[in-house]
N, C-alpha and C positions, 0 to 999 in steps of 0.2 A: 061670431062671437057675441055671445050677451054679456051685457049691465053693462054696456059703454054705449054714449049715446053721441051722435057727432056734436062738437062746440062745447060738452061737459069740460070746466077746466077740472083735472086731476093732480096736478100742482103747482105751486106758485113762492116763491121766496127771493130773497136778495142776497149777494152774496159779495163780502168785501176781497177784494185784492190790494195787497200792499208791497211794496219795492221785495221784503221778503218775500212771497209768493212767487215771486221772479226770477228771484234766487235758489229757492227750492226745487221751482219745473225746471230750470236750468240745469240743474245740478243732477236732477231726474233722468232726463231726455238728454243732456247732451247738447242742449242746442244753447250758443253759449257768446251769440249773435250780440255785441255791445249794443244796438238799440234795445234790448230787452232790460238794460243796467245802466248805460251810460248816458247821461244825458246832453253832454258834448258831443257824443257822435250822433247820434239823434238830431243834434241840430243840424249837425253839419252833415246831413243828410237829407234835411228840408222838412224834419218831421216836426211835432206840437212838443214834443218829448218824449219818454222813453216809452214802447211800448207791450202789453202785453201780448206773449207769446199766442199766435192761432190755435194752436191743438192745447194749448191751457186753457182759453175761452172754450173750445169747442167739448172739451171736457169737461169742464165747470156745467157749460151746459147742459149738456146727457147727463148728469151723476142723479138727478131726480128723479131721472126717469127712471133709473135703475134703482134707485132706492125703494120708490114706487112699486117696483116692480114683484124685487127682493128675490125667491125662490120658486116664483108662479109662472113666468116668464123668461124667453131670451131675446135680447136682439140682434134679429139678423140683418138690419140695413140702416145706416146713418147717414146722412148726408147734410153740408149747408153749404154756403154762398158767402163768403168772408166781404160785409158789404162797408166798413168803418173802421178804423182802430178801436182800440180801450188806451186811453194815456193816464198811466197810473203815475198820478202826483207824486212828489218826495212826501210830501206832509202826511195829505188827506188820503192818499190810494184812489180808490176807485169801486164803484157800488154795481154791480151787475146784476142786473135784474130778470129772473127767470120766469116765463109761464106756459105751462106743457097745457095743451087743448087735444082731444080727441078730434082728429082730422077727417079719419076715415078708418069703417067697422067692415069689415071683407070675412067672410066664410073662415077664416084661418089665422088672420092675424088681426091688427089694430095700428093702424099709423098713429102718429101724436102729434101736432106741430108745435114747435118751440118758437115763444118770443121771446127775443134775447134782447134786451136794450141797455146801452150804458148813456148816463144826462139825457134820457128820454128822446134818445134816436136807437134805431135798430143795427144792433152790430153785423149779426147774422141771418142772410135772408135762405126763404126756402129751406130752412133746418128742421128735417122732417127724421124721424124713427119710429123704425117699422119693427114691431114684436108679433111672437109669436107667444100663447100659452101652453105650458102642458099639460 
C-alpha cells in the first residue's frame, strides 16, 4: 500500500457521551442492562456509576476510521481489549477521546491503531483495524 506511512496519525477527535447516548444504544442493541441507566444498581453492584455500553465505546471508536475511509476502503478485521469503564455522569457525560495511527502498511492492506482514552487513561487496549483498499 502507498501514501501510508507507519506512526502518520490519520485521525483524531473527541467525542461526547451523555445519559441519552445510553439510552439510544440501548434502545438500538437491545441491551438494556440497568448499569448502563441506573445508577442504584451500579452502585449496588460496586461500580463508580452508571456505565457505558462496550460495543458503544467500541463503535464510537472505529466510526473514524470508517469515515476516513468512506468508499476506498473495507474493513475486514477489528479487534480491542476492554481495559476500563467510561462512567458517564448524570450532569457532565463523558469526553472520549479518539486517535487512529497507521500501525502497519502490508502488500494488501493497512492496520490502524486506535487510542481510545476517557479522563486521560486508556479505555481500550490493543484496538487495532485492519483494511483493505480497492
Amino acid at each position: 500500500m502507498t501514501g501510508f506511512t507507519v506512526g502518520d496519525v490519520v485521525t483524531e477527535g473527541t467525542f461526547h457521551l451523555d445519559r441519552g447516548s445510553l439510552v439510544r444504544y440501548a434502545g438500538a442493541s437491545g441491551d438494556f442492562n440497568p448499569i448502563h441507566y441506573r445508577d442504584d444498581v451500579a452502585a449496588s453492584v460496586g461500580l463508580p456509576g452508571v456505565l457505558a455500553h462496550g460495543m458503544l465505546t467500541m463503535g464510537l471508536a472505529v466510526q473514524p476510521v470508517l469515515d476516513f475511509l468512506g468508499a476506498k476502503g473495507r474493513l475486514v478485521d477489528y479487534g480491542v481489549r476492554f481495559t476500563r469503564p467510561i462512567v458517564v455522569d448524570p450532569t457532565d457525560g463523558a469526553d472520549v477521546t479518539v486517535e487512529t495511527k497507521v500501525g502497519a502498511v502490508m502488500d494488501d492492506a493497512v492496520r490502524f491503531d486506535l487510542t481510545v482514552t476517557y479522563g486521560g487513561e486508556t479505555v481500550l487496549g490493543k484496538a487495532q483495524v485492519q483494511v483493505v483498499f480497492d
